[in-house]
BAFIKOL-425433 format. One line per 3 residues: number of its first residue (from 0); for each residue x, y, z of N, C-alpha, C. Coordinates in Angstrom, 1 decimal. Atoms other than C-alpha are relative to their C-alpha. Example, Ala and Ser with C-alpha at 12.3 -4.5 7.8 and 13.67 -1.06 7.14 Angstrom:
BEGIN
0 = 0.9:-1.2:0.0:12.3:-4.5:7.8:0.9:1.2:0.0; -0.9:-1.1:0.0:13.7:-1.1:7.1:-0.8:1.1:0.8 $
END
This chain:
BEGIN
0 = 1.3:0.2:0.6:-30.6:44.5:20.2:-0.3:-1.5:-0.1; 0.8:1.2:0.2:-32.9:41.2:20.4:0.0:-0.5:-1.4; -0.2:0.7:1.1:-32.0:39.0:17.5:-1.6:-0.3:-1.0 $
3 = 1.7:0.2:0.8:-35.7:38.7:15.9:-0.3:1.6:-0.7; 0.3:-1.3:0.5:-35.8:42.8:15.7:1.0:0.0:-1.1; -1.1:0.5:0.9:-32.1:42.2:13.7:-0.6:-0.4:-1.1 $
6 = 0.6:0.1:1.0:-33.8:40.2:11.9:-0.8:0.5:-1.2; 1.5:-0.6:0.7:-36.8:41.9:10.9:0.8:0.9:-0.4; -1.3:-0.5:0.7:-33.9:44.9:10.1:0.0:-0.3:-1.3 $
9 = -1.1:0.4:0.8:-32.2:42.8:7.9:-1.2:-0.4:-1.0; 0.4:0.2:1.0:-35.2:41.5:5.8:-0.5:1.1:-0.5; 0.0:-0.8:0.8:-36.5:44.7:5.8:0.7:1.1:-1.1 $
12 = -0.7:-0.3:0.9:-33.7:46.1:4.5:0.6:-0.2:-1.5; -0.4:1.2:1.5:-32.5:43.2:1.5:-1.4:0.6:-0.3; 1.4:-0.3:0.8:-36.5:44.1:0.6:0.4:1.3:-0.8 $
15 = 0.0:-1.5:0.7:-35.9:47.7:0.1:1.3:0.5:-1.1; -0.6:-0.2:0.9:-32.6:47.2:-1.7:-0.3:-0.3:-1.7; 0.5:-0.4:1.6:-32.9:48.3:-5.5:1.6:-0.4:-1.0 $
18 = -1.4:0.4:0.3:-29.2:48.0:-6.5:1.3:-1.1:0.6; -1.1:1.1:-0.4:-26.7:44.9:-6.9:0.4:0.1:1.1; -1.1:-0.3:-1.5:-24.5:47.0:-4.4:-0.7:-0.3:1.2 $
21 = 1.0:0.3:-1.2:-27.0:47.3:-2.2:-0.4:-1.4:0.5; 0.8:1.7:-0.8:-28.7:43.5:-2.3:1.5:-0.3:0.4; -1.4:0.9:-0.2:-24.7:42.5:-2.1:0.2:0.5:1.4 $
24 = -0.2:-1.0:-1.5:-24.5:45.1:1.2:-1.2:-0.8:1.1; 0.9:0.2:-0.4:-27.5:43.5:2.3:0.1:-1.3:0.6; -0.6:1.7:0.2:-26.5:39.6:1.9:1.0:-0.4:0.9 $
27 = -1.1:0.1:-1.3:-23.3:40.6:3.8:-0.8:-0.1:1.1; 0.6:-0.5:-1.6:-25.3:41.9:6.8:-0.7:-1.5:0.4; 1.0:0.9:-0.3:-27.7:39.0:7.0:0.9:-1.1:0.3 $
30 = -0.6:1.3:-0.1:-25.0:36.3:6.7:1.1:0.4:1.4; -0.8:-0.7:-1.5:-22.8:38.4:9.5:-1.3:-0.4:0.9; 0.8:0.8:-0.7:-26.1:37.9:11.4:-0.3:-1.4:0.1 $
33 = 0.4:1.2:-0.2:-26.5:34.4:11.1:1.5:-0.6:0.4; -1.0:0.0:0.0:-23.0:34.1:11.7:-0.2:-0.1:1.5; 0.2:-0.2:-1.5:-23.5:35.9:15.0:-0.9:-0.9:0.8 $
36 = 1.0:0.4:-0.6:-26.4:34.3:15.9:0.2:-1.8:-0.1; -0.9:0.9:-0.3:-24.7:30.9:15.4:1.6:0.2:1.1; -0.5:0.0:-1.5:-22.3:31.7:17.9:-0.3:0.1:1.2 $
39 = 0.3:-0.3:-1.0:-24.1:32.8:20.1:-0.6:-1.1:0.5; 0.3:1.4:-0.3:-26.3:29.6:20.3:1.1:-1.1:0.4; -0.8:0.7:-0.4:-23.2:27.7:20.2:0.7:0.0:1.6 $
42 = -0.5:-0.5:-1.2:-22.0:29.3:23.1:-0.8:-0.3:1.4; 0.7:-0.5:-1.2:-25.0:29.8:25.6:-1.4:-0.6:-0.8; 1.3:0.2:0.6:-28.0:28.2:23.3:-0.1:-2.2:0.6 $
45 = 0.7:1.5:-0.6:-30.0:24.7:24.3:1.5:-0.9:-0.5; -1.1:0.8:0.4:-26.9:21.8:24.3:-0.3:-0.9:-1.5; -0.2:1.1:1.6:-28.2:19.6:21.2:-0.1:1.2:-0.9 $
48 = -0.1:-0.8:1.6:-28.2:22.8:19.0:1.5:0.6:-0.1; -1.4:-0.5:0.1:-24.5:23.6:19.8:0.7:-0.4:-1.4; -1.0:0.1:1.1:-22.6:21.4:17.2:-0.6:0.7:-1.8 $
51 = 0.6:-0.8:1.1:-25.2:22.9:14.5:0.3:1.5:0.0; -0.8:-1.4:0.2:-24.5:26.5:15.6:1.2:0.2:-0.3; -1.3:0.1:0.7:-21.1:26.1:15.2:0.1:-0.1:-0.8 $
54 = 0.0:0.2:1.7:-21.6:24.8:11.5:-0.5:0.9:-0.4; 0.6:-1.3:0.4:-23.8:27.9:11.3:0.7:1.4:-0.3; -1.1:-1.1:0.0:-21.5:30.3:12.8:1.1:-0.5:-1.6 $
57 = -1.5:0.2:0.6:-18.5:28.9:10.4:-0.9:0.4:-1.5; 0.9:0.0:1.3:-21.4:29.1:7.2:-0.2:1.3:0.0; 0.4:-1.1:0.2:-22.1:32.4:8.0:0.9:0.7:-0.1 $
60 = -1.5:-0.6:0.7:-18.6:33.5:7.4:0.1:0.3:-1.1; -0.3:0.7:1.6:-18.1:31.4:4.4:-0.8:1.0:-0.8; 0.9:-1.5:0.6:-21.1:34.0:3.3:0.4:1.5:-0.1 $
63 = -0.5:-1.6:-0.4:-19.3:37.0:4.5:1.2:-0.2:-1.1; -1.1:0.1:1.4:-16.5:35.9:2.1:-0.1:-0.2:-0.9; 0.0:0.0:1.7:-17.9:35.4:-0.9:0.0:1.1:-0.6 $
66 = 0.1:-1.3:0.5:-18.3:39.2:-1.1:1.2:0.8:0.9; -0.5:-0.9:-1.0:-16.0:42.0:-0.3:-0.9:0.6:0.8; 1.0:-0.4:-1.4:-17.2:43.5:3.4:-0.1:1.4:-1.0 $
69 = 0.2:-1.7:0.2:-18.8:46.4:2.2:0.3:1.1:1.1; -0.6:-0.4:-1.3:-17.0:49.2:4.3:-1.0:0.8:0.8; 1.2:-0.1:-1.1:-19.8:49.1:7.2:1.2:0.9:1.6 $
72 = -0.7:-0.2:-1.3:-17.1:49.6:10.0:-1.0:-0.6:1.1; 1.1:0.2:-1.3:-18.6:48.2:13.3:-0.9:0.5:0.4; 0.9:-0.4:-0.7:-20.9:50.5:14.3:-1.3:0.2:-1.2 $
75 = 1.2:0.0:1.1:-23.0:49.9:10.7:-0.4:-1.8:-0.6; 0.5:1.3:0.1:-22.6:46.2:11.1:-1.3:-0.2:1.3; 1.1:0.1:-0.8:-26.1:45.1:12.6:0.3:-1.0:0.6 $
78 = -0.2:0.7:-0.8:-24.7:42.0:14.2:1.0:0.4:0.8; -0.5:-0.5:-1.3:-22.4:43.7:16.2:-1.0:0.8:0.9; 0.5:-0.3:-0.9:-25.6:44.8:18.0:-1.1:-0.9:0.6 $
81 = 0.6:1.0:-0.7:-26.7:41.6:19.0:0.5:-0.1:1.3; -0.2:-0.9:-1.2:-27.4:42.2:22.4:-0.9:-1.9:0.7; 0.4:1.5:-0.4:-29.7:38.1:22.7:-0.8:-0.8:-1.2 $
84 = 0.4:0.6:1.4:-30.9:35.8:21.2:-2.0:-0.5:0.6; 0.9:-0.2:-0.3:-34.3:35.2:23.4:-1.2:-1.3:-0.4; 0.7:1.7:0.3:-36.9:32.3:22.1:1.0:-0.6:-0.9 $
87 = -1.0:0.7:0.8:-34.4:30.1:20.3:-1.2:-0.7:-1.9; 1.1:1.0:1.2:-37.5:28.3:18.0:-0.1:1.5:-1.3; 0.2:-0.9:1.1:-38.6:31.9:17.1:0.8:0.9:-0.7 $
90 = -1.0:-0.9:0.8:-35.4:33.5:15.8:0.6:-0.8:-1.0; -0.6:1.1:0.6:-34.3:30.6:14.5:-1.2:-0.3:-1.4; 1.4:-0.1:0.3:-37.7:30.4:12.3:0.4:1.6:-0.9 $
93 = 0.1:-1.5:0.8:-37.3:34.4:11.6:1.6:-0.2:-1.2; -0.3:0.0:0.9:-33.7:33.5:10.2:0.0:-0.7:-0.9; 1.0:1.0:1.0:-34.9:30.4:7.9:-0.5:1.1:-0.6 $
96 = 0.4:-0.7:1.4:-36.6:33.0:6.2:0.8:1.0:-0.5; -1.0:-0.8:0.6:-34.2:35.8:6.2:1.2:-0.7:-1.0; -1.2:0.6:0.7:-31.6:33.3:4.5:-1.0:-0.2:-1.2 $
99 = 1.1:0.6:0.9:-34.7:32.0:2.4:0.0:1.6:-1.4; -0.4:-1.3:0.8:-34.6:35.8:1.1:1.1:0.4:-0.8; -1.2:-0.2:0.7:-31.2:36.4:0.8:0.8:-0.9:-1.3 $
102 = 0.2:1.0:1.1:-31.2:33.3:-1.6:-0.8:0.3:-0.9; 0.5:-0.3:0.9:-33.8:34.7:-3.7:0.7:1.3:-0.6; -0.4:-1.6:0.2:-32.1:38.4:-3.7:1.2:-0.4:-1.0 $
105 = -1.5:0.6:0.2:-28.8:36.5:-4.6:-0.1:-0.3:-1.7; 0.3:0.4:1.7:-30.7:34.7:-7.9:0.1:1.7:-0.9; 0.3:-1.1:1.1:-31.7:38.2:-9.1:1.1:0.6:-0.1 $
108 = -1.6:0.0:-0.2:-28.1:39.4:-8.5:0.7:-0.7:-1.5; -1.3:0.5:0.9:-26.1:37.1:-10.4:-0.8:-0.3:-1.0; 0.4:-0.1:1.1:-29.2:37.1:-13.3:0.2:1.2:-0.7 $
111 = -0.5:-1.5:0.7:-28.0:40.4:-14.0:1.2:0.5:-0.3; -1.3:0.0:-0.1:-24.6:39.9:-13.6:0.8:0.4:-1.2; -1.0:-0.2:1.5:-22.6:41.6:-16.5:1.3:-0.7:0.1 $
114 = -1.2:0.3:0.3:-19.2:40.2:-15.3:-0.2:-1.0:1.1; -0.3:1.4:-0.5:-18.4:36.3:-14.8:-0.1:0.2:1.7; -0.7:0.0:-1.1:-16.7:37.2:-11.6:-1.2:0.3:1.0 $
117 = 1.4:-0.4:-0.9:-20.1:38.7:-9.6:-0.7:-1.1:-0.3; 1.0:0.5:0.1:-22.2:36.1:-11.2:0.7:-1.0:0.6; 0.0:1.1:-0.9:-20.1:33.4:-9.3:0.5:0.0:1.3 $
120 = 0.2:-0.6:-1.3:-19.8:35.2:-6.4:-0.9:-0.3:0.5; 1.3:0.4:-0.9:-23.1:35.0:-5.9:0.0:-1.2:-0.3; 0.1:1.2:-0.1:-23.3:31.4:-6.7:0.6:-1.0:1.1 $
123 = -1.0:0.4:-1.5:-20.6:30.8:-3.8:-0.8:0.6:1.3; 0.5:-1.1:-0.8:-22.6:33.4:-1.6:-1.9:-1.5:0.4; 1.4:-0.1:0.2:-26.0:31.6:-2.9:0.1:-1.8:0.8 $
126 = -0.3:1.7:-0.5:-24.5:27.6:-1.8:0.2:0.4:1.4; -0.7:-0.3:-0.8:-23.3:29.6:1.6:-1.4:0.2:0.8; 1.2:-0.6:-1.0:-27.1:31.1:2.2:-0.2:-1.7:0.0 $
129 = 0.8:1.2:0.0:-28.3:27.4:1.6:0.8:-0.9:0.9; -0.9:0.8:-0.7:-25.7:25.5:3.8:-0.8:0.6:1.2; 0.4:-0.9:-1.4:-26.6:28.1:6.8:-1.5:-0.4:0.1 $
132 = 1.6:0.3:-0.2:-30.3:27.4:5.7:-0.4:-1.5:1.0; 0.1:1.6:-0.4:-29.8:23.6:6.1:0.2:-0.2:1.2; -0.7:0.1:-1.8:-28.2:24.2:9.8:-1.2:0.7:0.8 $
135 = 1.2:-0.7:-0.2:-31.2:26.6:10.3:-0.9:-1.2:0.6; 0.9:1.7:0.5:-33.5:23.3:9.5:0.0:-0.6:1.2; -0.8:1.1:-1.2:-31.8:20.8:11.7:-0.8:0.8:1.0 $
138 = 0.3:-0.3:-1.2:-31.6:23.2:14.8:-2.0:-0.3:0.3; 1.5:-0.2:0.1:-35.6:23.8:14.1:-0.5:-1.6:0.3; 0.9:1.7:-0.3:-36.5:19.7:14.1:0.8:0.0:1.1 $
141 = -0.9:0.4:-1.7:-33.7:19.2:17.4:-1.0:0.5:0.8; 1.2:-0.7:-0.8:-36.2:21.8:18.9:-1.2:-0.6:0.6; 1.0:0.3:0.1:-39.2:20.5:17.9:-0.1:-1.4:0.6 $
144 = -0.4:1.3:-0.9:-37.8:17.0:19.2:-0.4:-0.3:1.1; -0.2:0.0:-1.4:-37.0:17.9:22.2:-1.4:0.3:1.2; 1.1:-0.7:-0.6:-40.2:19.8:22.7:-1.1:-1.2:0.3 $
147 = 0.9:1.1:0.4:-42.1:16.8:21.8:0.0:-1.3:1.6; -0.2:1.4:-0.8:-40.2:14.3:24.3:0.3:1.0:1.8; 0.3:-0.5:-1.7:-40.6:16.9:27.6:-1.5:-0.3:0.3 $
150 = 1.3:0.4:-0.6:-43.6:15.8:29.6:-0.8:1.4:0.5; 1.2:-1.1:-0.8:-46.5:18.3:30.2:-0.1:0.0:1.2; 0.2:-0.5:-1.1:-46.4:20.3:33.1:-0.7:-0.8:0.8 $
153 = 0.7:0.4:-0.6:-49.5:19.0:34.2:-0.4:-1.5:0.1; 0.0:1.5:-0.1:-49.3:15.2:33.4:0.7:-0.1:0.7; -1.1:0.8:-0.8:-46.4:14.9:35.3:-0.5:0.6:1.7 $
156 = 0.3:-0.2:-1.6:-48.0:16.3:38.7:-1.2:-1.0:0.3; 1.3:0.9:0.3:-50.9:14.0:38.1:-1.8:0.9:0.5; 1.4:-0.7:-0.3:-54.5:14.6:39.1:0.1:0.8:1.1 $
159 = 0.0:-1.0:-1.5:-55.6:17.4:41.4:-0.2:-0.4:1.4 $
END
């Protein structure tokens, strides 16, 4: 599946969750997706966004660990069905907000937190969405950079 529908998945989902378990089940998935979606850029994505997907990928771990994996098994994790990743600006863009969410979901989480232990889970979880955010960021200005300092099609052929 195309990394932007994932996306859209994954926020719809965190939206519709009503219970801790759930936003916590939710949090995982999204940070597994940004995970994936960091390697995969690292891998096969524009060359100046490589050493930032990498810090992405490795952030979106670090996210996966702040919580136990809820038991999804492979075929209920949604980034095992990243299938591409497709405009780099616009998925990159879609997850900036999906992390943007899962940082708010995270606040209301650990404000309800009866036991120490969850409420600094998500605080580990919540420094994990905002790290991945910040590599988000970056990639998005490298982009915009880059876009900026290629020459228009049509200036560079000159007049008709």
């Amino acid at each position: 599946m195309e990394a932007m529908r994932l996306i859209e998945a994954s926020r719809h989902a965190l939206a519709r969750s009503q219970e801790p378990s759930d936003v916590v089940a939710e949090v995982w998935q999204s940070q597994a997706l940004a995970q994936a979606i960091g390697s995969r850029l690292a891998i096969a994505g524009p060359p100046e966004l490589r050493g930032e997907a990498l810090g992405l990928s490795e952030g979106g771990g670090r996210g996966c660990g702040a919580f136990v994996a809820p038991g999804l098994g492979m075929e209920g994790m949604r980034a095992s069905r990243l299938t591409g990743i497709g405009r780099p600006y616009e998925v990159l863009r879609g997850l900036d907000e999906l992390l943007g969410d899962v940082g708010i979901a995270l606040v209301g989480v650990a404000m309800g937190a009866d036991d120490e232990g969850v409420y600094w889970q998500c605080m580990e979880a919540i420094d994990a969405a905002d790290e991945s955010r910040d590599r988000v960021l970056e990639m998005l200005r490298r982009l915009a950079v880059r876009e900026q300092s290629l020459p228009e099609p049509d200036s560079a052929a000159g007049p008709p």
